[in-house]
C-alpha positions in Angstrom: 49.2 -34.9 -49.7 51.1 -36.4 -47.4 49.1 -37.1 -43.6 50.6 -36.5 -40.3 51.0 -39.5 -38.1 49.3 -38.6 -35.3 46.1 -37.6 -38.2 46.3 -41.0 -39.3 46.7 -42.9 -35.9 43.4 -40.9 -35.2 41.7 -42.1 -38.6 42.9 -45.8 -38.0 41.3 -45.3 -34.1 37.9 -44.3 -35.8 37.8 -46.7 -38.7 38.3 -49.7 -36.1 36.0 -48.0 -34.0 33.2 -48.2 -36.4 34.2 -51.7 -37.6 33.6 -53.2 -34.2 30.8 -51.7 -33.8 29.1 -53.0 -37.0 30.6 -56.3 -36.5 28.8 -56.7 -33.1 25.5 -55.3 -34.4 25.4 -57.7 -37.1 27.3 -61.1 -35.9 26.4 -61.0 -31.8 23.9 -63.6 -32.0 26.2 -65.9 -34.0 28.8 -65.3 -31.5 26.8 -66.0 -28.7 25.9 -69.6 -30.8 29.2 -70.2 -31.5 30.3 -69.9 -27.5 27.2 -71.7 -26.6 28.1 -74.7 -28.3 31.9 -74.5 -27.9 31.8 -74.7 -24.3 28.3 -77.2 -23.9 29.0 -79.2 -27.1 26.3 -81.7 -25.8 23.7 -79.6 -25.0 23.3 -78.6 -28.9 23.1 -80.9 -32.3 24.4 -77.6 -34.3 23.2 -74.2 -34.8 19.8 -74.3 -35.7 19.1 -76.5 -32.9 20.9 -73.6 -30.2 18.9 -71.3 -31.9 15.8 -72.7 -31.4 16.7 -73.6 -28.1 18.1 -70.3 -26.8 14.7 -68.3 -28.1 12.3 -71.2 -26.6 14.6 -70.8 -23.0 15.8 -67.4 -23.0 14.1 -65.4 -25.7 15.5 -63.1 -28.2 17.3 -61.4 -25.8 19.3 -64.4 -25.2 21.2 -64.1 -28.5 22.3 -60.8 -27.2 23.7 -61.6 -24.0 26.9 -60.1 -23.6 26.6 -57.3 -25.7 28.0 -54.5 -23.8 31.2 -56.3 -23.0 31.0 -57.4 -27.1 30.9 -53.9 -28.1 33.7 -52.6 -25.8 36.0 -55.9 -27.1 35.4 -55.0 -30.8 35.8 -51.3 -30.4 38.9 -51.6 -28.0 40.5 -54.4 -30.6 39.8 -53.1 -34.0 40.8 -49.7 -32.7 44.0 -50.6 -31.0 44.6 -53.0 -34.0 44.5 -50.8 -36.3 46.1 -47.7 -34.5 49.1 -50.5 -34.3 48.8 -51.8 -37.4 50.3 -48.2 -38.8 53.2 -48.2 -36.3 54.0 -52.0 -36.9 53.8 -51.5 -40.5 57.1 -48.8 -39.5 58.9 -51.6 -37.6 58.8 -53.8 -40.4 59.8 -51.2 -42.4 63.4 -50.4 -40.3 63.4 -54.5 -40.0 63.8 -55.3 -43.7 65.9 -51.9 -44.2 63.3 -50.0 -46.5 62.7 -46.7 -47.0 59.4 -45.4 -45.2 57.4 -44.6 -48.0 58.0 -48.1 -49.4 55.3 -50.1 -50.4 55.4 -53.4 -48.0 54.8 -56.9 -49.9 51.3 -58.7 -48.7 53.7 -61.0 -46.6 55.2 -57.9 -44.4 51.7 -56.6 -43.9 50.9 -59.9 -42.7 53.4 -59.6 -40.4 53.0 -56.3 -39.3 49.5 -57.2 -38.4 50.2 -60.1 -36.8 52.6 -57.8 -34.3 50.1 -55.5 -33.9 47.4 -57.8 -32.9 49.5 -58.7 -29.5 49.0 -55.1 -28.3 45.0 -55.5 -29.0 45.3 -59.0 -26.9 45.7 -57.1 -23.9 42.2 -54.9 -23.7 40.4 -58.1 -25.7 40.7 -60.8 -23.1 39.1 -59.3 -19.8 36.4 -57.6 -21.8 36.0 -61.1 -24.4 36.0 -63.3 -20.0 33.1 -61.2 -19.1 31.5 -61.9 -23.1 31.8 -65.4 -22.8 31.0 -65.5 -18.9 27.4 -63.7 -19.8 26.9 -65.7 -23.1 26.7 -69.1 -21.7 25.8 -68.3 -18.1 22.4 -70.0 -18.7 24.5 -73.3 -19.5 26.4 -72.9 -16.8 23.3 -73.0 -14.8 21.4 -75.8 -16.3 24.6 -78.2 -15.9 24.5 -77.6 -12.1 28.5 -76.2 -12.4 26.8 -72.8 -10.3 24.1 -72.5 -8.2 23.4 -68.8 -9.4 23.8 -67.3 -12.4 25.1 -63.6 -12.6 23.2 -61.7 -15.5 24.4 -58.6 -15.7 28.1 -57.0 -16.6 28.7 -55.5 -13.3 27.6 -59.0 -10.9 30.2 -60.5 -13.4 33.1 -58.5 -13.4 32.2 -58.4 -9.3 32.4 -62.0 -9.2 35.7 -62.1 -11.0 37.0 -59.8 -8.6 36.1 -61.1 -5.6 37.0 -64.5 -6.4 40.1 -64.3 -8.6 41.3 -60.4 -8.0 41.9 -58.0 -11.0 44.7 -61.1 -13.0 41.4 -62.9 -12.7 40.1 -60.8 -15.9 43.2 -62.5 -17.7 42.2 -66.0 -17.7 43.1 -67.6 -21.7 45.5 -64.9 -22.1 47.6 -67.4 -23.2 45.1 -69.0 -25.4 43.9 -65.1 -26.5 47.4 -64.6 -27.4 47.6 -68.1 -29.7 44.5 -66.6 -31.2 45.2 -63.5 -32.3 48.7 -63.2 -33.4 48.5 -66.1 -35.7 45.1 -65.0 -36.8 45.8 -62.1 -37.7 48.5 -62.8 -39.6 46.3 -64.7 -41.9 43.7 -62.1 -41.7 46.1 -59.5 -42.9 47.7 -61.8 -45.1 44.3 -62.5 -47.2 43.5 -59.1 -47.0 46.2 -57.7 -48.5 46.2 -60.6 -50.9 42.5 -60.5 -51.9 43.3 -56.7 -52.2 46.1 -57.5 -54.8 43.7 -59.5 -56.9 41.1 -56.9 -57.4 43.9 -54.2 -58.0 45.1 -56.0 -61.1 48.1 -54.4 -61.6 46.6 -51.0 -60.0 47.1 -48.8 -56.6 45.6 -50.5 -53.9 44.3 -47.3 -52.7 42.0 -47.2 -56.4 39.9 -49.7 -55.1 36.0 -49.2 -54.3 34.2 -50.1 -51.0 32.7 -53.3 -52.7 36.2 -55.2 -53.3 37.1 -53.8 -49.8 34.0 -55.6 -48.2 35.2 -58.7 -50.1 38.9 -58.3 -49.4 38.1 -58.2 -45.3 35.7 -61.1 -45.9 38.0 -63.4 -47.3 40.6 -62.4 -44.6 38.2 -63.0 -41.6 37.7 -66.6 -43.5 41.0 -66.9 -43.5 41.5 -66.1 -39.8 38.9 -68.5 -38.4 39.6 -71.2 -40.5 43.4 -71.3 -39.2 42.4 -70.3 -35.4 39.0 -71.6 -34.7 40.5 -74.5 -32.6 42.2 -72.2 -30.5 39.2 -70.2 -30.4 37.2 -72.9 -28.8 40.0 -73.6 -26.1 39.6 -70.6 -25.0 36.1 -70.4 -24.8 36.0 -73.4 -22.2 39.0 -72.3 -20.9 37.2 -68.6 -19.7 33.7 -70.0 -19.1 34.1 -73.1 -17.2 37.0 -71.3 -14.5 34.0 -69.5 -13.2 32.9 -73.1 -11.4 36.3 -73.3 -10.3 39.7 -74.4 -11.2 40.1 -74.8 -15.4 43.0 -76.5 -16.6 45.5 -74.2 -18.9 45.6 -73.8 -22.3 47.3 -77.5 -23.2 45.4 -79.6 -20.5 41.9 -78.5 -22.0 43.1 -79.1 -25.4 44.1 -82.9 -24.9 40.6 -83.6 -22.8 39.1 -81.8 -26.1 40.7 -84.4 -28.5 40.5 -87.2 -26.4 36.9 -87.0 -25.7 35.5 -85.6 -28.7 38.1 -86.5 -31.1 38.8 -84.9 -34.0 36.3 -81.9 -34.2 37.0 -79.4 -31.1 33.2 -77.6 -31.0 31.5 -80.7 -31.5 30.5 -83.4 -29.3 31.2 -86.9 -30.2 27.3 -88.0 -29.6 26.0 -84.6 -31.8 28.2 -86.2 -34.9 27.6 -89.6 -34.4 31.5 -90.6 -33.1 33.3 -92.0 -30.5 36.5 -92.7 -30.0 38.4 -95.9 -29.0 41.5 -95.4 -27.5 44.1 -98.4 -28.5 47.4 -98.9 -26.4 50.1 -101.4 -26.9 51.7 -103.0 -23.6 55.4 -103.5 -24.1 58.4 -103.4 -21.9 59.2 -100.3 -20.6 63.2 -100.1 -21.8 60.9 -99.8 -25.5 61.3 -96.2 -26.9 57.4 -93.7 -26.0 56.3 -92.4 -29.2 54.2 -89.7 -29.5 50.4 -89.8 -29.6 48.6 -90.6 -32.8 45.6 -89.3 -34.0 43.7 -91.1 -37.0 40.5 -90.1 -38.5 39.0 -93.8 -39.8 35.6 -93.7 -41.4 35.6 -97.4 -42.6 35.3 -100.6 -40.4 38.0 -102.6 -42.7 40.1 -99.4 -42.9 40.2 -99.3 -39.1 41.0 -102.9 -38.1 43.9 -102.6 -41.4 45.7 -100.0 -39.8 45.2 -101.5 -36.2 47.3 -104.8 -37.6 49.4 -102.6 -39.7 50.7 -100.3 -36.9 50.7 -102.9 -34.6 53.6 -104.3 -36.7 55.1 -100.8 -37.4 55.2 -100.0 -33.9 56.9 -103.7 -33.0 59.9 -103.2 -36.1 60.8 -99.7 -34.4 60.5 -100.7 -30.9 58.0 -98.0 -30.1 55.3 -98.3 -27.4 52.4 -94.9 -27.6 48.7 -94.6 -28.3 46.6 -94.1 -31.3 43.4 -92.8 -31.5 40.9 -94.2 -33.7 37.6 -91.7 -34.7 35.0 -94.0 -36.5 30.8 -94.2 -36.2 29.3 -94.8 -33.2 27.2 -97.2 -35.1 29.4 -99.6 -35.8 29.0 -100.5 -31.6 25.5 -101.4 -32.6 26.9 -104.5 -34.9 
């Protein structure tokens, strides 16, 4: 039987509803971790350590800072998402010229997913600003960047307002946007595949709720693996504006990778790394290359490839920077 459209926008609103819902319940306090130690990488050795460290400061209520605001961005994503997802899934449809009961390839349900996740951007990032905001507010205050912490939803979303105006609530759009439309993409995209693995041959709609579970597993794995970077820009990016002015989207990503190198959410002390930043003077009619950035985990490697592109660099005319990642240890020698 076939199900009106506005019936199945309806389902789709519900379904993303509930998803949000149970993904806050269950994942809030590895959330609030995760933005803890993305946007005060020194403060924390990993996440044990801002575990123990947020329940000996804060208390258990500490992992659930935010929650309101987590609740409303899960509920308002997945449902817009997923009420998209449907319509999206149409437009893909007229775009490759199928017929509308066709069944799309995993790619084109990528894709359609990936459209739909721009429209979910919009009601994610005010509500996700005021997440983050309450989530490491504590860190904010033990760094000095405020004088006085705001710990509820309504003295944050007042402060935003009076200091920035309603566009304040908008601050890492940009970033929000890299986010979610590439992750979702992949989230789709290794859903819909993991879905066509445990199918085998048979309807998709066959399938039970346990190679569901896994299928939306394996796509969320998929989706922060590719975006977690961006993720973390984004956290500093809506956190730290609330002491003042933040750099945009590409200015806090190069201070990211040239003072912590090569892992974004880590500091370079936690990790035992530091970075040494090598520059070759030439003349300046010589070409500017582009930044390079090398992971080198072995002493002899390191100094090898220092002579080796010095040389390079010389035969090609090129003048730039490279950036060599190796243990702090080795300044101990």
């Amino acid at each position: 039987m076939r199900i009106n459209s506005a019936v199945q926008a309806a389902i789709d609103l519900t379904a993303g509803a509930a998803g949000g819902t149970a993904c806050v319940v269950t994942g809030q306090p590895f959330d609030t971790a995760k933005v803890k130690m993305q946007t005060f990488p020194n403060m924390y050795k990993g996440l044990v350590d801002c575990f123990v460290k947020t329940y000996k400061q804060v208390g258990f209520r500490g992992f659930y800072k935010g929650t309101s605001p987590a609740l409303v961005a899960n509920i308002a994503e997945n449902s817009v998402l997923f009420m998209c997802y449907g319509f999206c899934q149409q437009i893909v449809r007229r775009i490759v010229g199928v017929d509308r009961k066709t069944k799309l390839s995993d790619l084109q349900n990528a894709a359609a997913g990936s459209f739909a996740s721009a429209f979910a951007t919009l009601v994610l990032c005010p509500t996700e600003l005021v997440k983050c905001r309450l989530q490491a507010m504590h860190e904010m205050e033990l760094s000095g960047k405020i004088n006085q912490g705001h710990n509820t939803v309504w003295s944050v979303v007042k402060g935003v307002i009076q200091k920035d105006g309603p566009l304040g609530f908008y601050r890492g759009l940009s970033s929000t946007l890299l986010r979610e439309v590439p992750g979702y993409f992949f989230f789709f995209g290794g859903y819909e595949l993991s879905r066509t693995f445990f199918a085998s041959g048979r309807s998709k709609d066959e399938l039970g709720p346990i190679p569901l579970l896994l299928s939306g597993g394996f796509g969320g794995s998929c989706l922060w693996i590719a975006v977690y970077p961006v993720d973390c820009v984004k956290s500093r990016i809506q956190v730290l504006s609330m002491a003042g002015k933040q750099a945009g989207f590409m200015g806090t990503f190069v201070t990211v990778v040239r003072t912590e190198g090569e892992y974004p959410s880590r500091s370079t002390e936690s990790i035992g790394l530091q970075t040494e930043i090598y520059t070759l003077q030439y003349p300046k009619t010589l070409k500017k290359a582009s930044p390079v950035i090398m992971p080198v985990r072995d002493r002899q490697l390191f100094l090898a490839s220092k002579y080796l592109l010095h040389v390079v660099w010389k035969a090609w005319n090129l003048e730039t920077e490279t950036y060599f990642i190796f243990p702090a240890s080795w300044y101990r020698r």
